[in-house]
N, C-alpha and C positions, 0 to 999 in steps of 0.2 A: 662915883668911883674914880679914882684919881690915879695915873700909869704913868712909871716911867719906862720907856721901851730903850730897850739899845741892839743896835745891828752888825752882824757881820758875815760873812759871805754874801753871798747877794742879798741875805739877810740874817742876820742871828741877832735873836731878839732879846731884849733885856728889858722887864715891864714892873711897874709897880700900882699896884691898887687896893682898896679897902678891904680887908680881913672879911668883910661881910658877906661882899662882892663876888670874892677871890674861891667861892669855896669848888672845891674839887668833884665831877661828876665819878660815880659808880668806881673809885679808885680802889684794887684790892688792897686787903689788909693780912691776910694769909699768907704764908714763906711762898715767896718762888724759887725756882731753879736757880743752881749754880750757873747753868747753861741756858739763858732764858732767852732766846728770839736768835741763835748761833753767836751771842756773845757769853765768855767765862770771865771776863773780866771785872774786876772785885769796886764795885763803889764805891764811893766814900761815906753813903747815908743809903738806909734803905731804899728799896726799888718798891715803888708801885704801879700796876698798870691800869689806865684808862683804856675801856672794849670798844669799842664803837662801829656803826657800819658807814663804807666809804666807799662810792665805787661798786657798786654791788657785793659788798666782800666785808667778814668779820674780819677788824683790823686791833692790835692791839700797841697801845703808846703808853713808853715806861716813863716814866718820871720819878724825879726825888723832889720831897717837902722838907725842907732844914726852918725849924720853928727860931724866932729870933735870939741871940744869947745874951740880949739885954735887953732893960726897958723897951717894949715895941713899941712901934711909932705906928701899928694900924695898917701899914702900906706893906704890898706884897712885890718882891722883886723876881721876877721872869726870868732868865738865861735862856735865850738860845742857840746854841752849838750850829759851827757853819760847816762844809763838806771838809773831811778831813780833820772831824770832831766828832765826840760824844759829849755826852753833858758834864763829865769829872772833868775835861778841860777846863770849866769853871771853878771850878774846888775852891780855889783861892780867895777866888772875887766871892765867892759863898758869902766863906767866911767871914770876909771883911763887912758883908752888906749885914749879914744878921748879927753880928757885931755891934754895928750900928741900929737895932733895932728893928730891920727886914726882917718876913718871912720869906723864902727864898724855894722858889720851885724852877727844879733846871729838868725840862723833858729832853727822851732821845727824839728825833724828828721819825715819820715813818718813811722807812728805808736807810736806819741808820740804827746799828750799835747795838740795845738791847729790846727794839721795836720792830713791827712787822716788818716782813722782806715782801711785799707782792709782787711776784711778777707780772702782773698786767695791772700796772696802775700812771694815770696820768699825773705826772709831777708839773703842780704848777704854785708860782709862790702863794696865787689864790689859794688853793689845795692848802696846802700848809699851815697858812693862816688860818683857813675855814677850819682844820685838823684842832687848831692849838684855841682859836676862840670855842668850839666845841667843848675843851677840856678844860678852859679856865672859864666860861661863861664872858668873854671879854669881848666888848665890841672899841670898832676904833674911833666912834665918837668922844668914849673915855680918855685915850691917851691926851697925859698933858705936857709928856717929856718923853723923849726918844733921847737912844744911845748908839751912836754908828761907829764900832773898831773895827779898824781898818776891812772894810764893807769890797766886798769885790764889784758891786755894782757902781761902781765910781765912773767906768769907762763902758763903750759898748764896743767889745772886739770884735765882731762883725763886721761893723762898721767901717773898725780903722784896718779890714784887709785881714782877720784872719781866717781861713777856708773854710768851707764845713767840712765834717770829721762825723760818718755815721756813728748811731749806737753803737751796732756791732763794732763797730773796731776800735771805738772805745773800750766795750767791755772787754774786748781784747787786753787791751795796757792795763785796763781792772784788775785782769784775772791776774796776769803776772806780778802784783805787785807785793812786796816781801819786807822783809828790814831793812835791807841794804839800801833800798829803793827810798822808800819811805824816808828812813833819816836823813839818805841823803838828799832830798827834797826838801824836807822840812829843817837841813840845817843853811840852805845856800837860802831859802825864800822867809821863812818865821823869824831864823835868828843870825842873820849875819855874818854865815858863815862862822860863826862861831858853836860851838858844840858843851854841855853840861852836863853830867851822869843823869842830872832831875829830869834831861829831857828827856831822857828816853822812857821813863812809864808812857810818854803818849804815843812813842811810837809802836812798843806793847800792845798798849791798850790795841790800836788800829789792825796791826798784822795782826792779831788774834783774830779781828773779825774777819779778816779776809782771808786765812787760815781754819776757818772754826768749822763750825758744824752745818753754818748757813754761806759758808763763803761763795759761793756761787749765785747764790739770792743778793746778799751782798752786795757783788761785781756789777751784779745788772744794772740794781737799784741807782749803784754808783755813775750809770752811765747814763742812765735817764736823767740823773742831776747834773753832770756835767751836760747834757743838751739842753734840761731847762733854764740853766745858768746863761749860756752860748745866746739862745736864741731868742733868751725872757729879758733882755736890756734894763734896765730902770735908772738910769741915769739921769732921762730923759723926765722924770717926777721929781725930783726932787726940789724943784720950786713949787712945786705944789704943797710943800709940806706947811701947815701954817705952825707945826708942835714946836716949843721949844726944843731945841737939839743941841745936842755935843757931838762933835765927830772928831773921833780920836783916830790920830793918823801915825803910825811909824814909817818915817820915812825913808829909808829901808827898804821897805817892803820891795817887793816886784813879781807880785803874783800877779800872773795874767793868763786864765782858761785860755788852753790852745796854742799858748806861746810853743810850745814843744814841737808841734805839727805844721808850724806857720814860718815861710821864708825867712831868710836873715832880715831883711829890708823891711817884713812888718814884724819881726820881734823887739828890733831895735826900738820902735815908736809903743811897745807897751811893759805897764805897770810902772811910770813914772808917778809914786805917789807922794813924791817931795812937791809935785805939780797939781796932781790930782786931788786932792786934799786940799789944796787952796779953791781952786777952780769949784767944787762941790760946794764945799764953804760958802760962796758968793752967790752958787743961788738958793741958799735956806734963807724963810725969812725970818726965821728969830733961829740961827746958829753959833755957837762957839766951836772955834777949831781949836782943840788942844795938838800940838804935834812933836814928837819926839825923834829929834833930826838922828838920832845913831842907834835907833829901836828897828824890827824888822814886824812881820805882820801880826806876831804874836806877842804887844805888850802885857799885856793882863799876865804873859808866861816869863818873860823874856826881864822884867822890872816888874814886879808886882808893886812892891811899893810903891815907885814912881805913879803906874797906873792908877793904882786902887786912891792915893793920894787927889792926884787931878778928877778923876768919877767922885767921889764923896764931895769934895770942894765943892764941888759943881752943884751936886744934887742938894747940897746944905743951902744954896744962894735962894 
């Protein structure tokens, strides 16, 4: 079975493997809600959900399957969405992959979007993995290419001085968060300060969840990933990776967990990823860095073209 993976937030994954390999455990096939897991927000491709037990607890993970729109190539492409995403963030890159021949499965993560909300669950990138290999049947001996956009785990802000910041009072900044909040986040760190009517379905998409039916499940969820992100470093592996990789960097970007709660004098020293993108780079042992000096954290959004361009390039070699 043959995977290409790609990463971003401390990881969102992007995987490719053999149709045979790839198949999907206990996925319904039945209409779900308009309102399924406290999201209403409309997909691009049908929802399906994967049940499984996690934690002592029935948990449920939505996903979309988009079958290739041309000749397949056999190979299955992964999405996964980082915090401050659902899976239609990808929409794009979907498209482009099963274009080329991909089957293309983009999951919600659990505690995200149109998947379970539990309140007492331990968020850990193992967890996740363990969640997503569960539903794709995928082990990581398989992967033979990884994909890392713009990856928050580039740096470990702990390290460089930024404080701890309990759950609660994370969920706190959780709960308050709205449009005005969102976009304007998402237009100074993703894009540049620069603003486009297109962006704003994702900022939709997100206040809806934190707005909905489940918003308060939501919040929390939101807070446990922002401490496992804080506290779960992995910078520190990524010479261990022997996969081939691409790490696609906007350099731009300057998202940095915690930056907001952290003195002037250690904000100043985080989300240098004109820097950090190199530095990573150098310790993968078979990596390419693509990097796009006037893009922000969100190329795949922000240039699709350009993106989708440099990802295919790559995956063709």
């Amino acid at each position: 079975m043959r995977i290409t993976v790609g990463i971003r937030f401390a990881l969102t994954l992007f995987a490719i493997l053999n149709h045979a390999s790839s198949e999907i455990i206990n996925g319904t096939t039945h209409p779900l809600p308009a309102d399924l897991n406290g999201s209403n927000f409309t997909y691009s491709h049908p929802v399906n959900l994967f049940t499984f037990q996690s934690q002592n607890q029935s948990l449920e993970m939505a996903f979309m399957d988009i079958p290739p729109t041309s000749p397949p190539n056999n190979r299955t492409a992964l999405l996964l969405h980082g915090k401050n995403f659902c899976a239609p963030t990808w929409s794009a890159t979907a498209s482009a992959l099963a274009s080329a021949g991909y089957r293309v499965i983009l999951p919600d993560q659990i505690g995200f979007c149109k998947s379970s909300k539990p309140a007492r669950y331990q968020f850990t990138f193992q967890q996740l993995a363990l969640n997503t290999r569960s539903l794709f049947l995928l082990y990581a001996v398989n992967v033979t290419q990884l994909v890392l956009v713009n990856p928050l785990g580039l740096e470990d802000w702990k390290a460089k001085g930024v404080p701890y910041q309990s759950v609660d009072a994370t969920f706190v900044t959780e709960r308050a968060s709205n449009y005005s909040s969102i976009r304007a986040y998402e237009q100074a760190t993703y894009y540049v300060n620069e603003w486009r009517p297109e962006y704003d379905v994702w900022v939709y998409m997100l206040d809806a969840v934190y707005h909905g039916s489940q918003g308060v499940e939501f919040a929390w969820c939101q807070a446990l990933v922002t401490d496992m992100v804080i506290t779960q470093p992995v910078v520190y592996e990524f010479g261990l990776v022997s996969t081939r990789t691409l790490l696609v960097v906007g350099a731009k970007d300057n998202t940095a967990i915690g930056k907001q709660w952290s003195p002037p004098e250690v904000q100043a020293r985080l989300g240098h990823y004109d820097v950090l993108g190199k530095e990573v780079a150098g310790m993968l042992r078979d990596g390419t860095l693509v990097e796009f000096e006037d893009l922000g954290h969100s190329p795949q959004v922000q240039a699709p073209d350009r993106f989708h361009s440099a990802l295919l390039g790559w995956l063709r070699e």
